[in-house]
N, C-alpha and C positions, 0 to 999 in steps of 0.2 A: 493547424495542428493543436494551437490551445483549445480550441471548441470538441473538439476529440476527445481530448485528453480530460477536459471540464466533463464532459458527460461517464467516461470513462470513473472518474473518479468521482461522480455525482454516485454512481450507481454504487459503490464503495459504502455510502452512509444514507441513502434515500429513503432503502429500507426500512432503515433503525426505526423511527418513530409508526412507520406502520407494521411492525411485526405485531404486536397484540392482534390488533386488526385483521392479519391475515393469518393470526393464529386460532382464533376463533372461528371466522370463518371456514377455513382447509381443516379445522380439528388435528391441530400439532400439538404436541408435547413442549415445554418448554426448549428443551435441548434440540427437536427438531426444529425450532425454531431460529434458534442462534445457529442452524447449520444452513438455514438461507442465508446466512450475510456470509458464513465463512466456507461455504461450500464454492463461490466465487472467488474468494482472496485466496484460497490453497489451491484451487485450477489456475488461475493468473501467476500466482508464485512459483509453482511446478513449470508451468513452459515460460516464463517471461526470460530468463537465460536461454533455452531454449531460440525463439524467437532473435534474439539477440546475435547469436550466431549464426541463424537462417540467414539473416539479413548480410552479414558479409559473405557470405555462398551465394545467396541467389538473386541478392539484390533487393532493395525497399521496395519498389512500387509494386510488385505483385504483389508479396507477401503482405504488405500493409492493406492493399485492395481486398485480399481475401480473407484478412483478419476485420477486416468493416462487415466486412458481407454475411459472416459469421457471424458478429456483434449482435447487428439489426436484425437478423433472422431467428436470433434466438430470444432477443429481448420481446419481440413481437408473440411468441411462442409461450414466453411469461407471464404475458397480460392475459394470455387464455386459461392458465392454467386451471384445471376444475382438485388437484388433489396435492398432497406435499410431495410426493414421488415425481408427478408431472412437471412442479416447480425447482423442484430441488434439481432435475435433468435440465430444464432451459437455463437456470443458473449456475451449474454445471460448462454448459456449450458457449454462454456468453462470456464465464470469465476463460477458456480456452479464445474466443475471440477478442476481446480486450489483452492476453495474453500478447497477440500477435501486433496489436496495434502500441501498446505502452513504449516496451523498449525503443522503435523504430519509428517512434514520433520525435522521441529524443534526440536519434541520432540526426534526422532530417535538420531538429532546429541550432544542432553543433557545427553543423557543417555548413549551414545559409548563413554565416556572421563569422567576421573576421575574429581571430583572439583577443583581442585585445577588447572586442562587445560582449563576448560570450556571457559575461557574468552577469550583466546588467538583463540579455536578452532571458540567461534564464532566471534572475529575478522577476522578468514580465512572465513568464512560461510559467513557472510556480506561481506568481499571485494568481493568474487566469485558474490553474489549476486548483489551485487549496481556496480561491473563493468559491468555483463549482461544489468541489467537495462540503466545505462548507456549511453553505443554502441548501445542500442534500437535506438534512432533516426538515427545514423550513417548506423546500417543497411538495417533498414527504410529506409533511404535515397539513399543507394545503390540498394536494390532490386526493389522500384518504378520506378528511373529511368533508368535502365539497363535491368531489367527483369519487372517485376508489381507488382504492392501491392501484390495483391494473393496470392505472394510467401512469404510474410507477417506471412503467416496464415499455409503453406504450409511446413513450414520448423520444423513446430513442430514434427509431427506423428514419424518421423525415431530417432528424439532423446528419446521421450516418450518410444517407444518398447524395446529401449536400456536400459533405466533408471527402465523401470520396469521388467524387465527379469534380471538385476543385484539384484533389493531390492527382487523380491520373493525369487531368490537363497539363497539371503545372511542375509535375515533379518529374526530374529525370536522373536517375542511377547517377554517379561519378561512375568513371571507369576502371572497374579491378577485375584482377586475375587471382581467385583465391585456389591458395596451394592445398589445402588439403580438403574433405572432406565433412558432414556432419556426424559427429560422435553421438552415435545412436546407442553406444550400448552405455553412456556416461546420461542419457536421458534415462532408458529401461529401468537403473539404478536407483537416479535419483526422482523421478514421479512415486513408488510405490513405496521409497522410502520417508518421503515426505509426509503421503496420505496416511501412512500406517500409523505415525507418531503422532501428528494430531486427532487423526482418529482415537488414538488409546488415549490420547489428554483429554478431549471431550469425552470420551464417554467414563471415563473410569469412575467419575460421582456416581453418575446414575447405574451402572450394572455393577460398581465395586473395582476395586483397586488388583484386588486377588481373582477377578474371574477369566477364567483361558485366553476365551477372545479379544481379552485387553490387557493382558501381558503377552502373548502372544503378538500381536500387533504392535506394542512399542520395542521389544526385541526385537521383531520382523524386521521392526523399520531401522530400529538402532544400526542393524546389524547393512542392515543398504545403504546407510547411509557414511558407516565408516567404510564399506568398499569402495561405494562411489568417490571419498577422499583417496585411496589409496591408489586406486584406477586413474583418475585423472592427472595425479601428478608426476603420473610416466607420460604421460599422453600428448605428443606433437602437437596437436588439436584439439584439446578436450574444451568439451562444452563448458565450464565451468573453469578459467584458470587461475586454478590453486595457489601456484607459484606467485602472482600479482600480491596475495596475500601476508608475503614476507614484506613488504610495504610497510612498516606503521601507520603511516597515513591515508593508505588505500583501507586496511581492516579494521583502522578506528572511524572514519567518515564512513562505510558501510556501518556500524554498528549503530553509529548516530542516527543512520536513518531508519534502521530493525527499530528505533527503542522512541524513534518518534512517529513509525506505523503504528507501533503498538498503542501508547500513548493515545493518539488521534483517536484508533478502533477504540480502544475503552471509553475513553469520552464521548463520544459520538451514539456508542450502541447501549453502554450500561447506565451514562449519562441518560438519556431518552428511557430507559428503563425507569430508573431511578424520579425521571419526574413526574411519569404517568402511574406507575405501580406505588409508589411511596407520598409523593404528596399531591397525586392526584390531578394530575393536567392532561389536559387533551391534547391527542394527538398535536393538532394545530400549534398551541399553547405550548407544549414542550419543544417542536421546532422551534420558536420565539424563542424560547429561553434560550437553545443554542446560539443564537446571534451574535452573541459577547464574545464569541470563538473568532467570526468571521469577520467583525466588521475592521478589526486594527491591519487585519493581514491585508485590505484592501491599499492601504499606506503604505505599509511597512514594504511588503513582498518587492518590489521593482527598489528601492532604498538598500533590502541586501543584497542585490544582486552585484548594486555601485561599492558597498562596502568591500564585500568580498574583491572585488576586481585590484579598490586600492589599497587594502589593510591583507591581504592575504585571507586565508581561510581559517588558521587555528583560532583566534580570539572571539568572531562570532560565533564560531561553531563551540567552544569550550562554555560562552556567555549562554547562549539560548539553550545547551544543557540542562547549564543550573539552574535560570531561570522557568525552564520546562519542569525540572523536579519539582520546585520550589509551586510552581502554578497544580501541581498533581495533587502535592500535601495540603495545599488550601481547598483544593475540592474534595479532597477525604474528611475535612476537618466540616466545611457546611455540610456534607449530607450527615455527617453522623452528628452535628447540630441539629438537622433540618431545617437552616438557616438559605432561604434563599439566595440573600444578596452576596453571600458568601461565598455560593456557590458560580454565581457573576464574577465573582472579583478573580475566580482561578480561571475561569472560562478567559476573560479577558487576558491575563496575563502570560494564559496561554496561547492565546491569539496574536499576542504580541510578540510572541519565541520563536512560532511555524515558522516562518519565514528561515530563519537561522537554524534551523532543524533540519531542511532540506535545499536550502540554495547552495552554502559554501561548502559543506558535506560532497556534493552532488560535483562541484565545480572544482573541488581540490582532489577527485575521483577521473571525471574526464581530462584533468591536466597531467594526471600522473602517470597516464598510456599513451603509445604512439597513435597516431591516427586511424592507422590500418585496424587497432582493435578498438575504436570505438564505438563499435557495435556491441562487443563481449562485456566491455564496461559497463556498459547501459543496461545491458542486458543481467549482467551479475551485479550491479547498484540498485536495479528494479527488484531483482528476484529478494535482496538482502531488506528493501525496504519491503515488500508487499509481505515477507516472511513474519514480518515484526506484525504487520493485521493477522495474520491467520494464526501463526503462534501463540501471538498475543490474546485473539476472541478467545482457544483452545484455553490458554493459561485463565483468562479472566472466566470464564464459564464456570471451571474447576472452583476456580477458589470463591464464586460466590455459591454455585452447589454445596461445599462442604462448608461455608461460613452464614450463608444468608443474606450476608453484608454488602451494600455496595462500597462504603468505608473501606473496607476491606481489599477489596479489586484494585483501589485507587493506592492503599498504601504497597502494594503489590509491585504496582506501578513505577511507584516512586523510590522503593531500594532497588529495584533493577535498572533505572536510568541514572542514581546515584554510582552504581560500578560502572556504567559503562561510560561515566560523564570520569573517574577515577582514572579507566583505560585511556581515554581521551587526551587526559592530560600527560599520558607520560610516551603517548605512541604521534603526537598532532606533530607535523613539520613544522618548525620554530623561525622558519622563513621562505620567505614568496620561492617558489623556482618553477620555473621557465617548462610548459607541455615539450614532452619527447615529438621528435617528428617524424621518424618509422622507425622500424626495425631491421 
């Protein structure tokens, strides 16, 4: 499941360093371009809830088989691509497949390990995962320029067939009786409500703020997306539950993890912008620079998985917050230097936060539900972090359109994890307590 999940979220940031490259080539527009990386993160955020509650209806092993299958057939569909319409549809298909696979890798690795490991295991789950993530620009940057993007897209299908020829052998359902239904019409809702809004946040620079088609669309979507609030929280079974949300602790560890998607995606995509458009590195050479991100989370990650288990959740997660904001403002400060090493110094100290942005978050989220929903958990933790990438590319696209700046994106960044590091601290459970065991 970490190898999944590593490729899963390679594909997250693999990109980044070759979009020039494949922007040139396809002849995209700027903005068509940032819509490869986030035209995957808002398909994966739209159904990863979704997914989430498949999984307690019909059970992991299919769903997860047919969300591989999907993966690899569309990533393979990538590597051919001849135009941005072709690309922008297999990247499309592939984050609907990763979609199916994210949430329900999770729950697999909750329920193979007693409570009492959970923390430490998803400290090993997360380092696996955020170091794939990671090397995404590094290998990005080696296969662009040495072989081609293509191989980008190309290097998935031989690991997928592996990954899933392991889980059919080896995985078998628990046995449940799910009472109700999937709430199809809390999906209809919330997919075209999600597209519409980011759609109107990307494009509103480039065609204007006042044109039909994108106020039209953030209305559209506004307007789906508070039904889909009010629909659900009548709703016996709804896709999404609402109710979980009166939690302090459930709404502020989702929020941590929206604002450390976000976070990641900017540095990852504007970062990699920023070292090839502004001071001139190759492709290759900007992967490189990202390294200072990945290499402390290689230590750290499996360290908080042990913290969290024995300090509880709020203190790391309140710490790698701040320390997160604090790592955003040091990277706004070197680019708008144009100071390299300064730009290392927040990479790293961001590198050394990931960890505590998503393990105790994540683990003070699956404690807080009975077992029977920790699929919908998984599923609405996923959907709330992968929100934080597409939201977030949406928001950061915006404000470098209308500023130029990449300084600017990163300070962006950093007021919006300063309120929700504020939220944090007055909604965090102020001591350990003990996962529900049903309902």
């Amino acid at each position: 499941m970490g190898a999944i999940l590593g490729v899963i979220l390679l594909d997250e940031t693999v990109v980044s360093v070759a979009l020039p490259t494949i922007r040139a080539e396809l002849h995209l527009s700027r903005l068509d371009a940032h819509w490869v990386v986030n035209i995957y993160l808002l398909v994966l955020a739209c159904f990863a809830g979704a997914a989430g509650r498949l999984g307690d209806i019909l059970g992991i092993r299919v769903l997860l088989g047919t969300g591989l299958v999907i993966f690899g057939l569309a990533s393979a569909l990538g590597g051919f691509a001849d135009s941005g319409f072709s690309l922008l549809t297999a990247r499309a298909v592939q984050g609907l497949g990763a979609a199916l696979i994210f949430p329900l890798s999770l729950v697999v690795l909750i329920q193979s390990f007693d409570e009492k490991e959970r923390g430490l295991a998803l400290g090993l789950y997360g380092g696996i995962g955020t170091i794939f993530l990671s090397m995404g620009p590094l290998v990005g940057g080696l296969l662009t320029e040495y072989l081609s993007w293509r191989w980008i897209f190309w290097v998935n299908p031989p690991i997928v067939l592996i990954v899933a020829a392991i889980a059919w052998k080896y995985w078998s359902d628990p046995p449940h009786q799910p009472e109700h239904g999937f709430d199809w019409k809390g999906l209809v809702m919330l997919v075209p409500g999600l597209a519409a809004v980011v759609f109107g946040i990307m494009e509103g620079p480039d065609r204007g703020w006042t044109q039909p088609e994108v106020l039209v669309a953030l209305v559209t979507g506004l307007i789906f997306l508070v039904l889909f609030v009010r629909v659900e929280r009548n709703r016996t079974a709804p896709l999404i539950a609402i109710s979980l949300f009166t939690n302090p602790s459930f709404a502020a560890s989702n929020m941590i993890l929206f604002t450390a998607q976000f976070g990641k995606i900017a540095l990852f995509v504007f970062g990699a912008s920023c070292f090839q458009s502004q001071l001139g590195y190759s492709p290759l050479a900007a992967g490189v620079a990202l390294l200072p991100i990945a290499i402390p989370q290689i230590f750290i990650a499996p360290m908080a998985g042990k913290i969290a288990d024995r300090f509880g959740t709020r203190q790391p997660s309140l710490t790698g917050t701040a320390l997160g904001t604090v790592a955003v403002v040091v990277v706004a400060l070197g680019m708008h230097l144009e100071t390299a090493a300064v730009i290392y110094a927040g990479f790293f100290l961001w590198g050394c936060c990931v960890p505590f942005l998503f393990v105790p978050p994540r683990r003070a989220i699956m404690f807080s539900v009975p077992q029977d929903l920790h699929g919908q958990a998984s599923g609405i933790s996923m959907t709330f972090q992968l929100l934080g990438g597409t939201v977030g590319m949406a928001l950061g696209s915006s404000v470098y359109a209308i500023t130029g700046s990449f300084p600017m994106v990163f300070c962006f960044v950093a007021a919006f994890a300063a309120c929700v590091l504020a939220f944090s601290y007055v909604s965090l459970e102020r001591k350990k307590t003990p996962a529900p065991t049903s309902t």
